[in-house]
Residue frames relative to the residue before (quaternion, step in Angstrom):
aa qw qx qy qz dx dy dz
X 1.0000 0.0000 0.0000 0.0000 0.00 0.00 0.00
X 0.3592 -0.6699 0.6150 0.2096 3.53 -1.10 0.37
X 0.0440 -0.8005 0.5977 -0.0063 3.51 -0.60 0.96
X 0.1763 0.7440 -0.6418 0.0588 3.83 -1.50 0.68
X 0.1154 -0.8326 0.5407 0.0331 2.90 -1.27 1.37
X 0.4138 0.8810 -0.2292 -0.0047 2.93 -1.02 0.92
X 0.7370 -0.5419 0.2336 0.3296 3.25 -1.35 0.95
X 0.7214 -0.3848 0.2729 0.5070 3.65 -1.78 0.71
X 0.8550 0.1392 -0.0513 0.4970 3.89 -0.19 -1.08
X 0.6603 0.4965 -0.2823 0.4877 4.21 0.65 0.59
X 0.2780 -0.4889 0.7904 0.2429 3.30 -1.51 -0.24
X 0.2720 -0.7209 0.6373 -0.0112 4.00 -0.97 0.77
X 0.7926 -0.3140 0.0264 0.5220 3.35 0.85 -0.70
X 0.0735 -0.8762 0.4661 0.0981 3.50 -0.74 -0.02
X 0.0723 0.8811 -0.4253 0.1940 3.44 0.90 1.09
X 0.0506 0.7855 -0.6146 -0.0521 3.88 -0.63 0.46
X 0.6937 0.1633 -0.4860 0.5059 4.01 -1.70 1.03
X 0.0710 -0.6326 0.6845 -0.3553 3.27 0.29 2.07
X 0.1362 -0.8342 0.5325 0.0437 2.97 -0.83 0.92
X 0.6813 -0.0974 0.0460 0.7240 3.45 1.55 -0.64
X 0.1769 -0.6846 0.6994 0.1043 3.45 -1.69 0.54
X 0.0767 -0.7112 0.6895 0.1135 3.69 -0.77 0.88
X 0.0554 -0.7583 0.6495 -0.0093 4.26 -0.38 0.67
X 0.4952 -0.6068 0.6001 0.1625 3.92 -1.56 0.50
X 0.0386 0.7242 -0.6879 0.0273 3.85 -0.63 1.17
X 0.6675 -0.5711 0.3156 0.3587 2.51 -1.72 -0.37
X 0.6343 0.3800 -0.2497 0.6252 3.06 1.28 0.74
X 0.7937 -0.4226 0.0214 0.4371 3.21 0.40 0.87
X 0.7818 -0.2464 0.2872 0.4955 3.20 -1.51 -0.37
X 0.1132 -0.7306 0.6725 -0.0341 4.27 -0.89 1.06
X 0.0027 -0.5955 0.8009 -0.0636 4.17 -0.64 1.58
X 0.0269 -0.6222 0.7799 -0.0625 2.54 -2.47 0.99
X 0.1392 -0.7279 0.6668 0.0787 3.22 -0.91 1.52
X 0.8721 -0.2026 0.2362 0.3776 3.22 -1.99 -0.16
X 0.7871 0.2329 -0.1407 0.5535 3.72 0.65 -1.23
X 0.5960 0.5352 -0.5683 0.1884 3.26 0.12 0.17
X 0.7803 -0.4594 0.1704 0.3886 3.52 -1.68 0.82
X 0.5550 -0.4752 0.5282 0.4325 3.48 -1.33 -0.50
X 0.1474 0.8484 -0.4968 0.1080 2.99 -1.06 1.03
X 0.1893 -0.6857 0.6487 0.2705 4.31 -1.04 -0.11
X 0.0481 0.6637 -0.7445 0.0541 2.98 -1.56 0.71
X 0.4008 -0.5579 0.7004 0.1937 3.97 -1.48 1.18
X 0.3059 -0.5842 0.7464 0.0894 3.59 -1.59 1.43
X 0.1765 -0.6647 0.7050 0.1732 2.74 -1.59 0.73
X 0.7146 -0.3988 0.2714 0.5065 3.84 -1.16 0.42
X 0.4899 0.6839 -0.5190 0.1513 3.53 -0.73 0.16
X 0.6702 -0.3274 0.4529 0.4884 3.66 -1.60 -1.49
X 0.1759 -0.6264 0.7441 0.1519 3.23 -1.18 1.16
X 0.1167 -0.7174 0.6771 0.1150 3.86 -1.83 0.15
X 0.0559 -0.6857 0.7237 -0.0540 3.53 -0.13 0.58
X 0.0383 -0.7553 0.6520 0.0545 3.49 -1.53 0.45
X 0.0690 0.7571 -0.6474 -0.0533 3.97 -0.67 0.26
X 0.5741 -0.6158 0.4172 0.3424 3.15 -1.32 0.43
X 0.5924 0.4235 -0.5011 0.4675 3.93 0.35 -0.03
X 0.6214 0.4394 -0.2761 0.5871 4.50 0.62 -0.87
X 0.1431 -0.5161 0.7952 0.2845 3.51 0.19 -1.09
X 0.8880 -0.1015 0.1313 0.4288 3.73 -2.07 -0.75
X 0.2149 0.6832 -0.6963 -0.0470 3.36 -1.10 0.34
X 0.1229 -0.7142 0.6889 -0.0124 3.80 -1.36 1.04
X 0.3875 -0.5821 0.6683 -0.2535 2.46 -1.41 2.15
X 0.2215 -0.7224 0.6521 -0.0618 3.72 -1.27 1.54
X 0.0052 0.8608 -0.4489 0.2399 2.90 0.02 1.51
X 0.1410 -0.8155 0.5299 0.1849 3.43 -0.31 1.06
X 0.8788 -0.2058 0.0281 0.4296 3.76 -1.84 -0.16
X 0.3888 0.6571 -0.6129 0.2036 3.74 -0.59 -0.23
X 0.5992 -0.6175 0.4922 0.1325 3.20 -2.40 -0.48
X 0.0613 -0.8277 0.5495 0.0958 3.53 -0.43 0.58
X 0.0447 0.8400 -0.5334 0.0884 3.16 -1.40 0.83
X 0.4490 -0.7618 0.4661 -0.0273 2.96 -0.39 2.27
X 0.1243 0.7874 -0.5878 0.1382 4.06 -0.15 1.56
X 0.7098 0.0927 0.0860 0.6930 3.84 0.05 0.91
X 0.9071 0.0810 0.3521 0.2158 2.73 -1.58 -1.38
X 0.7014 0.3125 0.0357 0.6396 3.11 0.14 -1.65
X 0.2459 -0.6294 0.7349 -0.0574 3.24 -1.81 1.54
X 0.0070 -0.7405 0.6719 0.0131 3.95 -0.72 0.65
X 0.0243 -0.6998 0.7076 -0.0947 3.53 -0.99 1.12
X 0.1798 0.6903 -0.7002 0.0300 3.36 -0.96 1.12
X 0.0127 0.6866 -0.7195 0.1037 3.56 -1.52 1.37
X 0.6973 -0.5712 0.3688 0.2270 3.27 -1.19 0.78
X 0.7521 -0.1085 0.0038 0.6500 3.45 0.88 -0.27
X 0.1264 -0.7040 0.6980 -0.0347 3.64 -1.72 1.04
X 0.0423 0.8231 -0.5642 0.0497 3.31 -1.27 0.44
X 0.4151 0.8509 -0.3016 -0.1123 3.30 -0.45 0.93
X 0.3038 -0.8489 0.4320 0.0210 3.13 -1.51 -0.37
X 0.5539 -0.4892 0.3318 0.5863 4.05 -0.81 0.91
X 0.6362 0.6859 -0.2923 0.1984 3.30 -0.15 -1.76
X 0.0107 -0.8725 0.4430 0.2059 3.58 0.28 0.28
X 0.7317 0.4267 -0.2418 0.4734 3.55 1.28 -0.56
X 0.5134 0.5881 -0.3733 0.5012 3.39 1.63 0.54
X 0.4934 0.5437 -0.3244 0.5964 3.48 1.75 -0.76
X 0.6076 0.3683 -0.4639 0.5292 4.14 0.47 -0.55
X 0.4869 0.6618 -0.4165 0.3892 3.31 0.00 -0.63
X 0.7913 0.4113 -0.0635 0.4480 3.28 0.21 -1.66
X 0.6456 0.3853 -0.3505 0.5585 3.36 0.92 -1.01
X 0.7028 0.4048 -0.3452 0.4723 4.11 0.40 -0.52
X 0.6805 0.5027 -0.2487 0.4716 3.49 0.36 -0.22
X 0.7137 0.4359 -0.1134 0.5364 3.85 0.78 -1.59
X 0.8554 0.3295 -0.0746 0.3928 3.35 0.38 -1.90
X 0.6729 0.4295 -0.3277 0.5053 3.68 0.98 -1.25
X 0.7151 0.5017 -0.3519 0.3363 3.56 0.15 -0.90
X 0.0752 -0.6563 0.7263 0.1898 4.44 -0.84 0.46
X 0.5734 -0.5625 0.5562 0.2130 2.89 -1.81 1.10
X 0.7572 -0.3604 0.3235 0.4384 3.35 -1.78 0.59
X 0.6926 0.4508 -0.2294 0.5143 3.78 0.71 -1.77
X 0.5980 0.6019 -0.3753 0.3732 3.79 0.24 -0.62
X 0.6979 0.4158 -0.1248 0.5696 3.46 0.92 -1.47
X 0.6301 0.4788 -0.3815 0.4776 3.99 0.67 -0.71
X 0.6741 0.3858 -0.3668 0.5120 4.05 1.04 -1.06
X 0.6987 0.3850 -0.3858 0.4635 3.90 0.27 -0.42
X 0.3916 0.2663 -0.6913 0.5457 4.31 0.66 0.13
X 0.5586 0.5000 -0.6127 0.2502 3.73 -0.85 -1.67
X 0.8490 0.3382 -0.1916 0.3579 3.58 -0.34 -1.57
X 0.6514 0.4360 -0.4307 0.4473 3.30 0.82 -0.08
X 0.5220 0.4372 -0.4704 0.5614 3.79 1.07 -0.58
X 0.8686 0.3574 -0.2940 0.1772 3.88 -0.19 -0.43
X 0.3354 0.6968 -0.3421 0.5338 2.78 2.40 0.00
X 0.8316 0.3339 -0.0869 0.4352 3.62 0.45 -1.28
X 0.4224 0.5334 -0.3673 0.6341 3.73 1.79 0.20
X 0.6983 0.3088 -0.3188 0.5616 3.77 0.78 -0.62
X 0.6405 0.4210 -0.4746 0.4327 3.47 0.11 -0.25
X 0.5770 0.5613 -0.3685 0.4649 3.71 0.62 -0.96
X 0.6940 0.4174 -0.2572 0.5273 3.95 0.72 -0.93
X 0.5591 0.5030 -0.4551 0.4767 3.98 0.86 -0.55
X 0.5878 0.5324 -0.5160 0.3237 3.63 0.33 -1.74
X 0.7280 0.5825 -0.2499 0.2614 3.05 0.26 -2.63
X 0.5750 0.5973 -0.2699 0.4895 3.97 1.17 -0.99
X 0.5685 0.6289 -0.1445 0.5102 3.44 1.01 -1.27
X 0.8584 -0.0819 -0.0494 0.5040 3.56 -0.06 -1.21
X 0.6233 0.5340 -0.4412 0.3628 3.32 0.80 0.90
């Protein structure tokens, strides 16, 4: 398989004779080999593992995004990646980097929820008035 991940403004990797991909949903752990169907699946923050036969295993912190298995060719794009040998230094990263939202992250998503639900409140009133 041909695999590439990748980030908002990059290409992250781009690696082909993938042999399997093991990725993090919301529901569990999601492998793809060579024949299996076409398919989407939502990542959740975690360890990607991709393996080929010249690298053998390589594991890849990868936060939320989407992957999507077409033929051949595997496309994963997530918002931020990072890697490394180390495999319990990549958790780390993925709990620390990926799970946690910054102070400013969490202040712009209340905002949008207070104006999300201030505009709906003004539609209804439009609506049954």
């Amino acid at each position: 398989m041909n695999l590439k991940i990748l980030l908002p403004f990059q290409v992250f990797a781009d690696t082909s004779g993938v042999s399997r991909i093991v990725a993090e949903t919301h529901q569990g752990s999601f492998g793809i080999l060579p024949r299996r169907l076409d398919c989407v699946a939502a990542l959740v923050p975690g360890i990607l593992v991709y393996e080929t036969e010249a690298e053998g295993e390589t594991f890849v912190a990868v936060d939320e995004g989407v992957m999507v298995k077409a033929g051949q060719d595997v496309l994963i794009s997530v918002r931020r990646a990072l890697a490394g040998a180390d495999l319990a230094t990549l958790r780390a990263a993925v709990e620390e980097e990926f799970l946690t939202l910054d102070d400013r992250e969490r202040a712009v998503r209340s905002v949008m929820a207070k104006l999300e639900s201030g505009f709906l409140r003004r539609f209804a009133r439009l609506q049954h008035g």
